[in-house]
C-alpha positions in Angstrom: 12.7 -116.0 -96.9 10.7 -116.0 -99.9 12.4 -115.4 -103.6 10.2 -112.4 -104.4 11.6 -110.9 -100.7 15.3 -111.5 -101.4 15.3 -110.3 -104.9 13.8 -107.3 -103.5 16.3 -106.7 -100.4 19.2 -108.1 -101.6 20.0 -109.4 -105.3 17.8 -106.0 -107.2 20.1 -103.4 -104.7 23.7 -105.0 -105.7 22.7 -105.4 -109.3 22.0 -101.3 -109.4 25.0 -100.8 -106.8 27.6 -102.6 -109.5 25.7 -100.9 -112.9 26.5 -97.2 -111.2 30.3 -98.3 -110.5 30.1 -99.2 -114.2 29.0 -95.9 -115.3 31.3 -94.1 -112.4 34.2 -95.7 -114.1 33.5 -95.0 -117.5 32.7 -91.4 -117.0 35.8 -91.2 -114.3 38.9 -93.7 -115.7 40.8 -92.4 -113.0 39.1 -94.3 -110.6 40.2 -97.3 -112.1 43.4 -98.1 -109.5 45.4 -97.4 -111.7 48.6 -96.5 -110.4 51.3 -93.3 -111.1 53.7 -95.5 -112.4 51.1 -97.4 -114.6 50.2 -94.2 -115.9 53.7 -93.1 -117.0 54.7 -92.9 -120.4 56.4 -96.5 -121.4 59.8 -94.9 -121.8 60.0 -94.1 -118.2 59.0 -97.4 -116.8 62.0 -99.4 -115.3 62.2 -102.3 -114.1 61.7 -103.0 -110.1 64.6 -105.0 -109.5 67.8 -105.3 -111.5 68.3 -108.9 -110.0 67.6 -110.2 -113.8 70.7 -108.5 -115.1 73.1 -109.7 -112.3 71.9 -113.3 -113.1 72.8 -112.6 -116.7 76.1 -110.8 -116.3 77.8 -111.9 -112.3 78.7 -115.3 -113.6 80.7 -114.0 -116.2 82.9 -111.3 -113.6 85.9 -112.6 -111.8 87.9 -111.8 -108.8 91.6 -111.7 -109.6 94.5 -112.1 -106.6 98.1 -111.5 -108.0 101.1 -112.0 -106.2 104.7 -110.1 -106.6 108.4 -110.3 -104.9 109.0 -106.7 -103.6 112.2 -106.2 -101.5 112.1 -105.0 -97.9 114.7 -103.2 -95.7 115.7 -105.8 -93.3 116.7 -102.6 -90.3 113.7 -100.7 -88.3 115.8 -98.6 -87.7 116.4 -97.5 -91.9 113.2 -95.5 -92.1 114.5 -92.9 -89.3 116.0 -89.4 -91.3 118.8 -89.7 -88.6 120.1 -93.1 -89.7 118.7 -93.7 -93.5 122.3 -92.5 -95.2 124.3 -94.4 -92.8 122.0 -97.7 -93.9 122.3 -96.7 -97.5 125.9 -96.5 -97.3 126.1 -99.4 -95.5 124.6 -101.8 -98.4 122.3 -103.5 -95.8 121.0 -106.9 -97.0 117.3 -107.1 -98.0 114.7 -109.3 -97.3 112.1 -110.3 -99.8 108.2 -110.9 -99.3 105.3 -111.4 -101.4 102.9 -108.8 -102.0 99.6 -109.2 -102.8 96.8 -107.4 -105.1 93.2 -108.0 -105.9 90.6 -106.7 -108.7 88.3 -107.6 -111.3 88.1 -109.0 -114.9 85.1 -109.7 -117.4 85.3 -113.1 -118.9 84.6 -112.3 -122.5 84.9 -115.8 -124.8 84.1 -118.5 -123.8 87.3 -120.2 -124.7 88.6 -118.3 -121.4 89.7 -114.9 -122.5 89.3 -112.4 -119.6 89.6 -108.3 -120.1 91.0 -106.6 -116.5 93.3 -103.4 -115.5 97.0 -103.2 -116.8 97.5 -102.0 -113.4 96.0 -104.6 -111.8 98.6 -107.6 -112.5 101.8 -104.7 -113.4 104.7 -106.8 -112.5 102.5 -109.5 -111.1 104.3 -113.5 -110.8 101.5 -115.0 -110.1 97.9 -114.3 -111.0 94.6 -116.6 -109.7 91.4 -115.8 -111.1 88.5 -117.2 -108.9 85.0 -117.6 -110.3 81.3 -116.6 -109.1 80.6 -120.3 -108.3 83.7 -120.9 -106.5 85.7 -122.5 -109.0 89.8 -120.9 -109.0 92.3 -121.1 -112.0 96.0 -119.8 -112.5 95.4 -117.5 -115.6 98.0 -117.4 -118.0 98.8 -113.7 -119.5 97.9 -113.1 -122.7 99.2 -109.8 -123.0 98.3 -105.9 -121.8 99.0 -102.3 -122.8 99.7 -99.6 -120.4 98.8 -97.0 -122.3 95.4 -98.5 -122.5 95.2 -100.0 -118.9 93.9 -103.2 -120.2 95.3 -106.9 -120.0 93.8 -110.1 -121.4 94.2 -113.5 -119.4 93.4 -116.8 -120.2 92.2 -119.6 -118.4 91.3 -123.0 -118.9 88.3 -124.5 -117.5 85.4 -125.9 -119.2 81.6 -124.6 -118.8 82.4 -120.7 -118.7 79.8 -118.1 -118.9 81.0 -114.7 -120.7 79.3 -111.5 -120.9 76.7 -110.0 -123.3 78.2 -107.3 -125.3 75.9 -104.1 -125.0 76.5 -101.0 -127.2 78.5 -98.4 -125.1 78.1 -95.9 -128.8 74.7 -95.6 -127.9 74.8 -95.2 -123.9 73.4 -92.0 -123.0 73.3 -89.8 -119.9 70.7 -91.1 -117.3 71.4 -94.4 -118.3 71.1 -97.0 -115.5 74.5 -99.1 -115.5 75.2 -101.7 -112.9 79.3 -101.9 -111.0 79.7 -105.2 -110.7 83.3 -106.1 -109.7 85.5 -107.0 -105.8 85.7 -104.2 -103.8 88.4 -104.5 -101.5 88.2 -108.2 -101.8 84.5 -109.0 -100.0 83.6 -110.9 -103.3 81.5 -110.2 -106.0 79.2 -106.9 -104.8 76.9 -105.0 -106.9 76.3 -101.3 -107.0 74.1 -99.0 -109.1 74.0 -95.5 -110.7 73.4 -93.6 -113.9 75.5 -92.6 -116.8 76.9 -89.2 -116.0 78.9 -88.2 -119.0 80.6 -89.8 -122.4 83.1 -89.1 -124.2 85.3 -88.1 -121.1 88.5 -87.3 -121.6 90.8 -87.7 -118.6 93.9 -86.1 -120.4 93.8 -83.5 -117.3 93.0 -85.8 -114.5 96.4 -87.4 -113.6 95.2 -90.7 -114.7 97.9 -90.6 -117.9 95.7 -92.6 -120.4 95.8 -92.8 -124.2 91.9 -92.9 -123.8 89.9 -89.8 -124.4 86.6 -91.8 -124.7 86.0 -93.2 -121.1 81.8 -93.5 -119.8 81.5 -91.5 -116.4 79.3 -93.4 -113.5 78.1 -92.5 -110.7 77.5 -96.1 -109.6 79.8 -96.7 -106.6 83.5 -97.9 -107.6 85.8 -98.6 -105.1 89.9 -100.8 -104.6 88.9 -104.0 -106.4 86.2 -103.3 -108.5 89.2 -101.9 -110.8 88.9 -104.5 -114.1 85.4 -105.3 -113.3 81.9 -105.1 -115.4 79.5 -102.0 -116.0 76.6 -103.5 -117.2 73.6 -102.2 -118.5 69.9 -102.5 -117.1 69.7 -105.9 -119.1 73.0 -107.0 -117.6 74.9 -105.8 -121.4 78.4 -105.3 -120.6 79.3 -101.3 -121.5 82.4 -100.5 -120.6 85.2 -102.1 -118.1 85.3 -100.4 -114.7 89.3 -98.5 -115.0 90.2 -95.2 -112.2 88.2 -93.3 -109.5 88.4 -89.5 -109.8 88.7 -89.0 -105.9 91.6 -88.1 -104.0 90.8 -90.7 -100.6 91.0 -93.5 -103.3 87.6 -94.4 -102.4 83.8 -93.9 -104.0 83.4 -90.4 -104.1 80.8 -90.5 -107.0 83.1 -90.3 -110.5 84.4 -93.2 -112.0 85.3 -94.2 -115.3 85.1 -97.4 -117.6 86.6 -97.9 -120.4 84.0 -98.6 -123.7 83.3 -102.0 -124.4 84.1 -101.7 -128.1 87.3 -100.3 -127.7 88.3 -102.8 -125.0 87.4 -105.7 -127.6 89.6 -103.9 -130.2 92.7 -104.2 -127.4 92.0 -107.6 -126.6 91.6 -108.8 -130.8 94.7 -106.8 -131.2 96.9 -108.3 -128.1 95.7 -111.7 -129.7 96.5 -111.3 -133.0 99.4 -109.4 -132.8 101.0 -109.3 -129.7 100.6 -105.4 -129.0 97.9 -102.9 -129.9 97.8 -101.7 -133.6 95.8 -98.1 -133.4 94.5 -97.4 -136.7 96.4 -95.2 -139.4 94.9 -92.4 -141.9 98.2 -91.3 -143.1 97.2 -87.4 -141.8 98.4 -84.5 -139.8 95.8 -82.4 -138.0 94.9 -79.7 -135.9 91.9 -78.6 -133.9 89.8 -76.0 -135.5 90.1 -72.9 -133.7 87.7 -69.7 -134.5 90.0 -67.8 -136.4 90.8 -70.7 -138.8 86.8 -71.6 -138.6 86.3 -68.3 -139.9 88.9 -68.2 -142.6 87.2 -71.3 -144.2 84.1 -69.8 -143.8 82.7 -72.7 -141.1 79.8 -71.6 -138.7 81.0 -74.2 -136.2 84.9 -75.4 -134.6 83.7 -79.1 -134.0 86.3 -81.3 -136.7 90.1 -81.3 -137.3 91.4 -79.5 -140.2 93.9 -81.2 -142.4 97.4 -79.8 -142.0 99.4 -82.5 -143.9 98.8 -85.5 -145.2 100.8 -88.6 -146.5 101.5 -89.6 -149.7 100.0 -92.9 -150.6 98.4 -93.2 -147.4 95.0 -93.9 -147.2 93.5 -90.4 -146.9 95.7 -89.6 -149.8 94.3 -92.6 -151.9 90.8 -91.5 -150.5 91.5 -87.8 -152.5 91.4 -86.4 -148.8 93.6 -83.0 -149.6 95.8 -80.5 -146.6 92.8 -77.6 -145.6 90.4 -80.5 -145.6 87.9 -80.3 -142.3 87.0 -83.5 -141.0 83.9 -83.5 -138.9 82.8 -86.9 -138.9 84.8 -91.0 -139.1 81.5 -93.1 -139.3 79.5 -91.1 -138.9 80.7 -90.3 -135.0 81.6 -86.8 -134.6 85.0 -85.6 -134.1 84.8 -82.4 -132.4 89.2 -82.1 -131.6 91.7 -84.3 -132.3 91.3 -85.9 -129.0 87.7 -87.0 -130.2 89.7 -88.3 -133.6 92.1 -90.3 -131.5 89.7 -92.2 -129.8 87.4 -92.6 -133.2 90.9 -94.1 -134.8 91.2 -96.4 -131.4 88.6 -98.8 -132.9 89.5 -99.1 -135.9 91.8 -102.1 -137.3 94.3 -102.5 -140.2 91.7 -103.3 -143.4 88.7 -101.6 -142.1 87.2 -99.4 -144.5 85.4 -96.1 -142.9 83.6 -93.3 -144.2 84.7 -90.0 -143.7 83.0 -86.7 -144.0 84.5 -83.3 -144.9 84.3 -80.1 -145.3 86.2 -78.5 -148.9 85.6 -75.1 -149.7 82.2 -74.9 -147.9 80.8 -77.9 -149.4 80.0 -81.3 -147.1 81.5 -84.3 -149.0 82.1 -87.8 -148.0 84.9 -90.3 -149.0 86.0 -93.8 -147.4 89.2 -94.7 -146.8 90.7 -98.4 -145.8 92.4 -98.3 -142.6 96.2 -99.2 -142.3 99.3 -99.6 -139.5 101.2 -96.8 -139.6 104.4 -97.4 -141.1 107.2 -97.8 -138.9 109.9 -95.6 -139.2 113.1 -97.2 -141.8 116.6 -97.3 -140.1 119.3 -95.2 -142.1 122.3 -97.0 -143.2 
């Protein structure tokens, strides 16, 4: 075949057939493969696989087994309605064996310090903590607070991985979080779901926390993962995993964790002082209702009006004065007192924080150094 022949049949024919799919694409750039999800805006791009943020945050969440003496009727018979007086009268001898619980904990410092569930080592002898890689430990406790739900443990072993803190203020709903934790004690399992709410308060729920500021998931939560991590997309922890709002005890698609923030407050506190040490503005308050909106001439009810307030405290120092509405603590707004409770959760002895109010329809701000609340003088 000559050159003239195959420029003409084959090399001239492609050259034109590639210069029109030029021009098709220019004039038509949606014939360019590009995809649906290429063509999304970059906000709503996600990642395919969370396996990134496991790698980052699974080494640093534990499974923890505690152990307890419990006493145990020694009769079969004792249980029957027929015979249980005669047994209790009786004074039959007990037998004791050990019972056994499992959960979760997020190792937060290096130097071993590990945040879990109050209620998961309540009245626990013996508590073993065992690690991603295999590695076990007897953890010493630290400390906990009930009325909180939180513990700290410590262990001691060398080359620990602890968890990136995200920033559980600025979680929002839609969020993708990641459960990591030991659901009834298969290991370390993964689940995923969204944000659902903030700022949940669980006053009305049964659950009997202090905590009006838990993060709602739907992410799947079941026996076990209680203490465990929820994570963020990029594997940031956001809050520790705490109760399941489902009456089977099982994942029934609400669950709450407690913020990160606030559980790092707990832990500094248990430290440093033994106990937690909520912060102190030396006030009294009340929610705003309408009618005393109206009266002080407010077009909204979201802040706490000042009903009395300390001398010498540190509102009082701050020139904060009774009739005073509150609507923001740094710059987070507190809608009710519940809101203001869990805003003064986070905050420590020393801290100074900026507080805005409402006097006489004017917006003013102030700050005022955080104290302990005095405790109360014995007479005599």
């Amino acid at each position: 075949m000559s050159l003239q022949r195959f420029l003409q049949d084959w090399a001239i024919p492609a050259l034109i057939g590639l210069a029109a799919a030029a021009v098709l694409l220019l004039l038509f750039p949606q014939f360019q493969g590009k995809t649906e999800r290429s063509r999304l805006p970059a906000s709503f791009q996600g990642p395919v696989s969370y396996a990134d943020a496991v790698t980052l945050a699974g080494p640093a969440v534990v499974n923890i087994f505690t152990r307890k003496t419990v006493s145990q009727r020694r009769h079969p018979l004792y249980n029957h309605p027929l015979f249980r007086r005669l047994f209790d009268n009786m004074n039959v001898p007990q037998q004791e064996r050990m019972q056994s619980n499992l959960g979760s904990g997020v190792i937060v410092d290096p130097d071993g310090y590990i945040l879990t569930n109050f209620h998961v080592i309540s009245g626990a002898e013996q508590i073993a903590v065992v690690l991603s890689d295999g590695r076990e430990a007897q953890a010493d406790l630290v400390g906990a607070d009930a009325d909180f739900d939180l513990a700290v443990l410590k262990i001691d072993l060398p080359d620990l991985t602890s968890i990136e803190v995200g920033e559980p203020d600025r979680a929002q709903v839609g969020d993708v979080v990641l459960a990591i934790g030991n659901p009834f004690g298969v290991g370390q399992s993964v689940t995923q779901g969204i944000i659902s709410a903030t700022g949940r308060d669980l006053a009305n729920t049964g659950t009997g926390s202090y905590l009006q500021n838990f993060l709602q998931t739907d992410a799947a939560v079941n026996p076990g993962n209680s203490g465990g991590a929820l994570v963020d997309a990029y594997g940031k922890l956001l809050g520790i995993n705490t109760s399941i709002l489902n009456q089977s005890g099982s994942a029934g698609g609400i669950s709450f964790a407690i913020p990160a923030n606030i559980a790092l407050k707990i832990m500094q506190d248990i430290i440093e002082f033994g106990r937690v040490v909520p912060g102190w503005l030396g006030i009294e308050a009340q929610n705003l209702t309408p009618l005393l909106a109206r009266s002080f001439n407010l077009t909204s009810t979201n802040g706490v009006i000042i009903s009395a307030i300390y001398n010498e405290g540190p509102a009082h120092r701050a020139g904060l004065k009774p009739g005073d509405v509150i609507t923001h603590i740094n710059g987070d707004p507190i809608n009710d007192g519940e809101h203001g409770n869990a805003a003064m959760a986070t905050l420590r002895p020393g801290e100074v924080v900026t507080i805005t109010y409402v006097r006489n329809g004017a917006t003013l701000t102030t700050q005022a150094t955080v104290s302990e609340k005095p405790q109360p003088q014995d007479e005599g």
